[in-house]
KEFI-85807 format. One record per residue: x, y, z of N, C-alpha, C in turn; chain; residue number from 0. Coordinates in nm, 2 decimals, always signed. Example, Ala and Ser with C-alpha at 12.3 -4.5 7.8 and 13.67 -1.06 7.14 Angstrom:
n.X +1.32, n.Y -0.57, n.Z +0.78, ca.X +1.23, ca.Y -0.45, ca.Z +0.78, c.X +1.32, c.Y -0.33, c.Z +0.78, chain A, resi 0
n.X +1.28, n.Y -0.22, n.Z +0.71, ca.X +1.37, ca.Y -0.11, ca.Z +0.71, c.X +1.29, c.Y +0.00, c.Z +0.79, chain A, resi 1
END
This chain:
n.X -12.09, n.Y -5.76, n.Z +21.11, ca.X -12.10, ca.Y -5.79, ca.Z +20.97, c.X -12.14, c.Y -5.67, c.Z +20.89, chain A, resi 0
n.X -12.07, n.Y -5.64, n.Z +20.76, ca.X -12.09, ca.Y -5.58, ca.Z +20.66, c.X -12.21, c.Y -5.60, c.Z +20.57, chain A, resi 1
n.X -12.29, n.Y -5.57, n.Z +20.54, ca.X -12.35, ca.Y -5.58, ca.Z +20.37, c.X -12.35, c.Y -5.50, c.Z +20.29, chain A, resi 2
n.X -12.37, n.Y -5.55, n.Z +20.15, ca.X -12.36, ca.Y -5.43, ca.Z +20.05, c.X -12.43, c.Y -5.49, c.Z +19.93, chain A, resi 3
n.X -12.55, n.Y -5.39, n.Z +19.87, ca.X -12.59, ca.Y -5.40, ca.Z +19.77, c.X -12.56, c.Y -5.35, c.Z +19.65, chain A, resi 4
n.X -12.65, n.Y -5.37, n.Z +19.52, ca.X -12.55, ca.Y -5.27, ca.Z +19.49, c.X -12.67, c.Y -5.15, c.Z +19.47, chain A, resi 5
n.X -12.64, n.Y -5.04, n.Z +19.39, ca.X -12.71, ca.Y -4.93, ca.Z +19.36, c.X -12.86, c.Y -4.93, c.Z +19.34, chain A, resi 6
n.X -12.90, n.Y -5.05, n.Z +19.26, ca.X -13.02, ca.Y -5.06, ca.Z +19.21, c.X -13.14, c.Y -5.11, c.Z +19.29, chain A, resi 7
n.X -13.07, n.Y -5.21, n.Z +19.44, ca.X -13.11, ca.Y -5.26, ca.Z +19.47, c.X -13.28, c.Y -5.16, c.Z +19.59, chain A, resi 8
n.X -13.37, n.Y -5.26, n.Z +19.56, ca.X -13.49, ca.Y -5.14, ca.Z +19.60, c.X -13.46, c.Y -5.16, c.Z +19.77, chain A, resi 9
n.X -13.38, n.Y -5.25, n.Z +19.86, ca.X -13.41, ca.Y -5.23, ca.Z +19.96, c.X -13.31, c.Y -5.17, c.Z +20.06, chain A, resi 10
n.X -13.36, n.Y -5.10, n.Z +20.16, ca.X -13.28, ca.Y -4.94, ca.Z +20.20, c.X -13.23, c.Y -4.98, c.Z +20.33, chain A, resi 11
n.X -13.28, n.Y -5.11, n.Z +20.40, ca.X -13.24, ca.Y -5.13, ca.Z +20.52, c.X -13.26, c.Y -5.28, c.Z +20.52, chain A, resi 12
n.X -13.20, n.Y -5.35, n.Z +20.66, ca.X -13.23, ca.Y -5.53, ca.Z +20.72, c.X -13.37, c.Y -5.55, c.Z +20.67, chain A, resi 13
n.X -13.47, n.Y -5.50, n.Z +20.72, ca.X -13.59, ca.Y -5.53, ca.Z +20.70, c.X -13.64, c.Y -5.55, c.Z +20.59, chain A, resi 14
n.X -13.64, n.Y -5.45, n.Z +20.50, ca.X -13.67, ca.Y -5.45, ca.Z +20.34, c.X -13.57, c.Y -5.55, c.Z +20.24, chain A, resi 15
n.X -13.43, n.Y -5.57, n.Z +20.29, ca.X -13.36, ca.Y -5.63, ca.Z +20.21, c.X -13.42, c.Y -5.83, c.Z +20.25, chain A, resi 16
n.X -13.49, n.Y -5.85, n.Z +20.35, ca.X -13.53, ca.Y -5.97, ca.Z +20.34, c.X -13.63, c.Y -5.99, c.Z +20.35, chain A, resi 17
n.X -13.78, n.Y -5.89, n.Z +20.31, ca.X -13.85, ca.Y -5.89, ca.Z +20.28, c.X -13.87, c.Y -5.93, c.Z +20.09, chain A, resi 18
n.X -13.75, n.Y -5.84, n.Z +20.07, ca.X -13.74, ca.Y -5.84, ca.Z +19.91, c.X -13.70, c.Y -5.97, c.Z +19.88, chain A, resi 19
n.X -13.61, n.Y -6.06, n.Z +20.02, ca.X -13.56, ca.Y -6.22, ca.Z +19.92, c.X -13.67, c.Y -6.26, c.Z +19.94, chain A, resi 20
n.X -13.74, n.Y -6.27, n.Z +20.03, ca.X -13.86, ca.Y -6.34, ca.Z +20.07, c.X -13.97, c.Y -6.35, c.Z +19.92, chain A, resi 21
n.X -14.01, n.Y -6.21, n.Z +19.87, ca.X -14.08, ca.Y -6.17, ca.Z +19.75, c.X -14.03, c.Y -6.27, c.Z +19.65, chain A, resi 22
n.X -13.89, n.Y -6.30, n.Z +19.66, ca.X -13.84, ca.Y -6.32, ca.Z +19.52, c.X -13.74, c.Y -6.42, c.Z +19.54, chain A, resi 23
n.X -13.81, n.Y -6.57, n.Z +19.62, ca.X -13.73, ca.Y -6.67, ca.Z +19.61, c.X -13.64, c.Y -6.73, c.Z +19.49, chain A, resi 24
n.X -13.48, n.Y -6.78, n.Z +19.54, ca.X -13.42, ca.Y -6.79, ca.Z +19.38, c.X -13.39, c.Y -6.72, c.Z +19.36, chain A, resi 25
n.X -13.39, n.Y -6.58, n.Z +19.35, ca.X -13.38, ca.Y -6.45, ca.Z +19.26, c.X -13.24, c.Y -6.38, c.Z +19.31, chain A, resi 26
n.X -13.22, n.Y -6.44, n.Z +19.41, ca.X -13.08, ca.Y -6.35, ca.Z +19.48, c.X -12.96, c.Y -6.44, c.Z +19.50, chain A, resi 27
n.X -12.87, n.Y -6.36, n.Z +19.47, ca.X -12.72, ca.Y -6.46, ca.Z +19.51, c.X -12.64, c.Y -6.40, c.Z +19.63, chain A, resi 28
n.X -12.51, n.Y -6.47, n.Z +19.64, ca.X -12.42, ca.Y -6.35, ca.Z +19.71, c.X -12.29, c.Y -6.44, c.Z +19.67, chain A, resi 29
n.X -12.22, n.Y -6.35, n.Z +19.74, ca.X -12.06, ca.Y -6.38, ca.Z +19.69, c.X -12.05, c.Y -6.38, c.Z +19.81, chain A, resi 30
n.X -11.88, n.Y -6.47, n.Z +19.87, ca.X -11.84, ca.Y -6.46, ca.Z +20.01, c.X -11.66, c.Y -6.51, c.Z +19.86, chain A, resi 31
n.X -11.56, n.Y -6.55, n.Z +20.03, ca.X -11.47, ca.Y -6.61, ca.Z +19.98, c.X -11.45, c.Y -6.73, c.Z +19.98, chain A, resi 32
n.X -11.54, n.Y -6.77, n.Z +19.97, ca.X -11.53, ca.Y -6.94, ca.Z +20.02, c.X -11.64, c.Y -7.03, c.Z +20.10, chain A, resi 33
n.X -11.60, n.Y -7.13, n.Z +20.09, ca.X -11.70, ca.Y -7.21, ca.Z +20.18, c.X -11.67, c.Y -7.23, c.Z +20.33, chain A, resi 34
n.X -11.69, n.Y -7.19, n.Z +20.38, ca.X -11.65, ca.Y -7.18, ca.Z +20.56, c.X -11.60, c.Y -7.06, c.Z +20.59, chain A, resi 35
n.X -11.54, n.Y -6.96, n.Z +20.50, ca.X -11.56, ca.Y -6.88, ca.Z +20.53, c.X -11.66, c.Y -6.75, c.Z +20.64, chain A, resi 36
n.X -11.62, n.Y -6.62, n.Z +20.70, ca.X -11.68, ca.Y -6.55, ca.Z +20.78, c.X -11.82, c.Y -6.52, c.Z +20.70, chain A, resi 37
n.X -11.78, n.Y -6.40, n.Z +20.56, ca.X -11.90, ca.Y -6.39, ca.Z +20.53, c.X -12.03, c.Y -6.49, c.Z +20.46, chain A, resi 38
n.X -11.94, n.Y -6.64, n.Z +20.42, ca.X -12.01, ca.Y -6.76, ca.Z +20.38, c.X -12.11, c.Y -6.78, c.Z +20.47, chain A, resi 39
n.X -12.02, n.Y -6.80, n.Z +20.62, ca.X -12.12, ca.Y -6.85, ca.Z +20.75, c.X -12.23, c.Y -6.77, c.Z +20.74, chain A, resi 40
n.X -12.22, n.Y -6.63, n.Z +20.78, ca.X -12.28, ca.Y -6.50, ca.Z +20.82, c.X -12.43, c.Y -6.51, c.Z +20.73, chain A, resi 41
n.X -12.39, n.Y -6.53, n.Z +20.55, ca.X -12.47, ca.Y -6.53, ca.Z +20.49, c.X -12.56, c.Y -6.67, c.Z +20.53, chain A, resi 42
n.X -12.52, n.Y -6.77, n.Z +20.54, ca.X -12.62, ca.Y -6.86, ca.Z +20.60, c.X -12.71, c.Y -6.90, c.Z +20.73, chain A, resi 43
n.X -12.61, n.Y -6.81, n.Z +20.80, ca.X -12.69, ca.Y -6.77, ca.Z +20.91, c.X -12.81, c.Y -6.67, c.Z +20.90, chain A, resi 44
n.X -12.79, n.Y -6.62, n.Z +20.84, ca.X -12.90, ca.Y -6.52, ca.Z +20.82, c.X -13.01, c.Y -6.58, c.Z +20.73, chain A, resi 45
n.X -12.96, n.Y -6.65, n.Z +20.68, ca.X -13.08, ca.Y -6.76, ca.Z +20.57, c.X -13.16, c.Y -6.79, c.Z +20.65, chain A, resi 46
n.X -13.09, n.Y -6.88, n.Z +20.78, ca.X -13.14, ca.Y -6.94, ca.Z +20.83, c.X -13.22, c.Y -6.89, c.Z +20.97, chain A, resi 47
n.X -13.21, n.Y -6.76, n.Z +21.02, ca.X -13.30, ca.Y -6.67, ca.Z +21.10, c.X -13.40, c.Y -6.60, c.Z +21.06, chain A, resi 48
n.X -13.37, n.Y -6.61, n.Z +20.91, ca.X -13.50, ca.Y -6.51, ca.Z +20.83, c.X -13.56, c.Y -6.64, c.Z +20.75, chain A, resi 49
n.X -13.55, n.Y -6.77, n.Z +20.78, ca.X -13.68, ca.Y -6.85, ca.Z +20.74, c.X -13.63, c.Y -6.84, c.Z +20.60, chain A, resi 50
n.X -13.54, n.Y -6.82, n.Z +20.57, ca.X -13.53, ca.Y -6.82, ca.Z +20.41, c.X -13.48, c.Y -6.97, c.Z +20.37, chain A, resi 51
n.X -13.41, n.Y -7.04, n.Z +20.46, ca.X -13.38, ca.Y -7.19, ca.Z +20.42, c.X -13.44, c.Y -7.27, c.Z +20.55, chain A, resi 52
n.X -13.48, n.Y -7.39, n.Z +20.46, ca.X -13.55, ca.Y -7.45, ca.Z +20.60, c.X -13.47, c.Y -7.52, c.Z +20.70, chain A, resi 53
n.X -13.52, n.Y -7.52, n.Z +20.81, ca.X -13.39, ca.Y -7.59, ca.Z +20.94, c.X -13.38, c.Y -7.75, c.Z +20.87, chain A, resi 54
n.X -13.21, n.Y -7.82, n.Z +20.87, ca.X -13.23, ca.Y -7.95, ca.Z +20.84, c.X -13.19, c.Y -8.03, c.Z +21.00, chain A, resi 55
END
């Protein structure tokens, strides 16, 4: 899997980039292509390993 922020974004690696969602619940989006989509999954998965959404 790919990521990409854009320019402004303060965090420089995995670690800091979900530190910073953590800091700033709500505050972040993402684009994929779709719903079931690869990067849709990927992004939810990752929600869901970094504690960012709760397990249902």
């Amino acid at each position: 899997m790919v990521a990409r922020t854009l320019a402004g974004c303060p965090a420089k690696d995995v670690k800091a980039f979900v530190a910073d969602l953590k800091a700033k619940p709500g505050k972040r989006n993402f684009g994929s292509l779709g719903s079931g989509s690869s990067p849709h999954v990927a992004a939810k998965l990752l929600k869901k390993m970094t504690i960012l959404m709760p397990c249902m």
